[in-house]
N, C-alpha and C positions, 0 to 999 in steps of 0.2 A: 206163445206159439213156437219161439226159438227150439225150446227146451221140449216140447212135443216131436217136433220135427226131428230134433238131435239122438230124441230117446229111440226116434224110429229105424232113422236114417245111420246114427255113428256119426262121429263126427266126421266128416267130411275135408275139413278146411281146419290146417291147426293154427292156435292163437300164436301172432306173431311179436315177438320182442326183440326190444333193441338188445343186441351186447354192450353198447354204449350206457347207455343209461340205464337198463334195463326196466325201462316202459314197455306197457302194449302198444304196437302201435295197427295192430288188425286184431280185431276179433273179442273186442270188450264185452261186446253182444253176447257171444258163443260162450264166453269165459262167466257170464252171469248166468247163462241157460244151463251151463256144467254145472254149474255151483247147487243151484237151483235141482239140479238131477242128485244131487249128491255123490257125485263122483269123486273117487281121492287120484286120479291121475287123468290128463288129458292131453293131446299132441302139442306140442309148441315148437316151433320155428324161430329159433334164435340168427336175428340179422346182425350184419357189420353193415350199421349206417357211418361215415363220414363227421357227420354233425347232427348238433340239433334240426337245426334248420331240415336237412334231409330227411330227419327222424319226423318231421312237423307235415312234410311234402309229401311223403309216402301215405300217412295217415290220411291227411286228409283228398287226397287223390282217391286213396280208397273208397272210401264213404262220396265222394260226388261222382265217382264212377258208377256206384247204386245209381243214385240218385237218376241218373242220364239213362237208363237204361229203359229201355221199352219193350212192351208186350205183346206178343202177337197171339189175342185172342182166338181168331178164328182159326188158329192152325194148334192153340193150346183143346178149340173146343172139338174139332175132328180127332185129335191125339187121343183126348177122353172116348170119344166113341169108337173109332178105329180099335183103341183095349179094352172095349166094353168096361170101362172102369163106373158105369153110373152108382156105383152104392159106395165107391172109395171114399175115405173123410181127407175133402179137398182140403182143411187146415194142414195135411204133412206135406201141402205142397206150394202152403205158406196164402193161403186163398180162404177168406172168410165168406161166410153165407152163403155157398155154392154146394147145394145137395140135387142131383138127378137123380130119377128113375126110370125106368127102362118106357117109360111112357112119354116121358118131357119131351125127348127130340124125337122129331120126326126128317127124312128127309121129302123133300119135293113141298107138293103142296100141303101136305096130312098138316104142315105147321102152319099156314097163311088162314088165318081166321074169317077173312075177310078179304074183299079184293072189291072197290069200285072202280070204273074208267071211265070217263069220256072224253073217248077218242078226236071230237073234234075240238075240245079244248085241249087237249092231251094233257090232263090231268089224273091223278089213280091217289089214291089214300088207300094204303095199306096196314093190316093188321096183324102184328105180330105174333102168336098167344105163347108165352114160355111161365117158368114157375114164377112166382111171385115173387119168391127171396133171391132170382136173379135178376130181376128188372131194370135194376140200377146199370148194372154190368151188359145188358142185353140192350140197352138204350144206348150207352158209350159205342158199344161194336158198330151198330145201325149209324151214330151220329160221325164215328169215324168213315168209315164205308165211301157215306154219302160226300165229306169233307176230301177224299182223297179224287173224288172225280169233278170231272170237269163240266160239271149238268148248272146250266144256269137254272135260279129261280127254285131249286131244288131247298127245299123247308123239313124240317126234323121238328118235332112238336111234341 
C-alpha cells in the first residue's frame, strides 16, 4: 500500500540516516516501497546523531509515535463528502475496504433504517444502514461516539 500511496503522492517524507553510522533510522518502510517502485534515487536526510544510543531513541520514538496516534473518523468521513470524493481509491490514503458511492451517505434521517422508542422506558434501538465493506469501521465510529458520553446503561451490540 506504501509503495501505491508513494507512486501517487511522491515521496513526501525523506529516508532518514545516521552520518554516524550511517543506518536508517526513519523510513525503512518508505525506502522498501521506493525499491519496490523501482526507483534509482530518493530524498534522504542525513542526521548528526550524538550516539548510538540517540540513533536507537530517535528510531524508535518514531515508530511509537505512529503507533499513539489516533483517528478522527467522523471528521475524516465529512472531509470525504464535503470533496465529494465518493469514487476516490481510499488505499492512497492508506485506508482499506472503504469504497462509497454517491448513494451510501445520506444526511438527516435518509440514513436511519430504523428507529424504535419507548418513551416510557426510554428506550430506542436504532439502525444504521451503510455499505457492507464498511461495517466494521461504521461500528468502531457508533461504539466510540457512545463510549465518549456520559449516558448510563447505554449498550452497543
Amino acid at each position: 500500500m506504501l509503495a501505491k500511496i508513494i507512486d501517487y503522492q511522491g515521496q513526501r517524507a525523506p529516508i532518514v540516516v545516521s552520518k554516524r553510522s550511517g543506518f536508517i533510522t526513519k523510513g525503512h518502510g518508505r525506502l522498501m516501497a521506493i525499491t519496490k517502485l523501482g526507483w534509482a534515487q530518493c530524498a534522504v536526510d542525513y542526521q548528526d546523531y550524538e550516539s548510538e544510543a540517540q540513533e536507537y531513541a530517535d528510531m524508535v520514538a518514531d515508530n511509537k509515535i505512529a503507533e499513539l496516534a489516533e483517528h478522527d473518523d467522523n471528521f475524516m468521513i465529512d472531509t470525504i463528502k464535503e470533496l465529494e470524493m465518493t469514487e476516490f481509491d481510499f488505499t492512497l490514503m492508506g485506508i482499506e475496504n472503504l469504497s462509497l458511492t454517491d448513494g451510501d451517505w445520506n444526511d438527516g434521517a435518509d440514513g436511519v433504517d430504523n428507529i424504535e422508542e419507548n418513551l416510557d422506558g426510554i428506550s430506542a434501538v436504532i439502525k444504521v444502514k451503510c455499505p457492507q465493506a464498511i461495517k466494521d469501521e461504521v461500528l468502531i465510529i457508533v461504539k466510540r461516539a457512545f463510549l465518549e458520553t456520559s449516558l448510563e446503561g447505554v449498550e452497543v451490540v
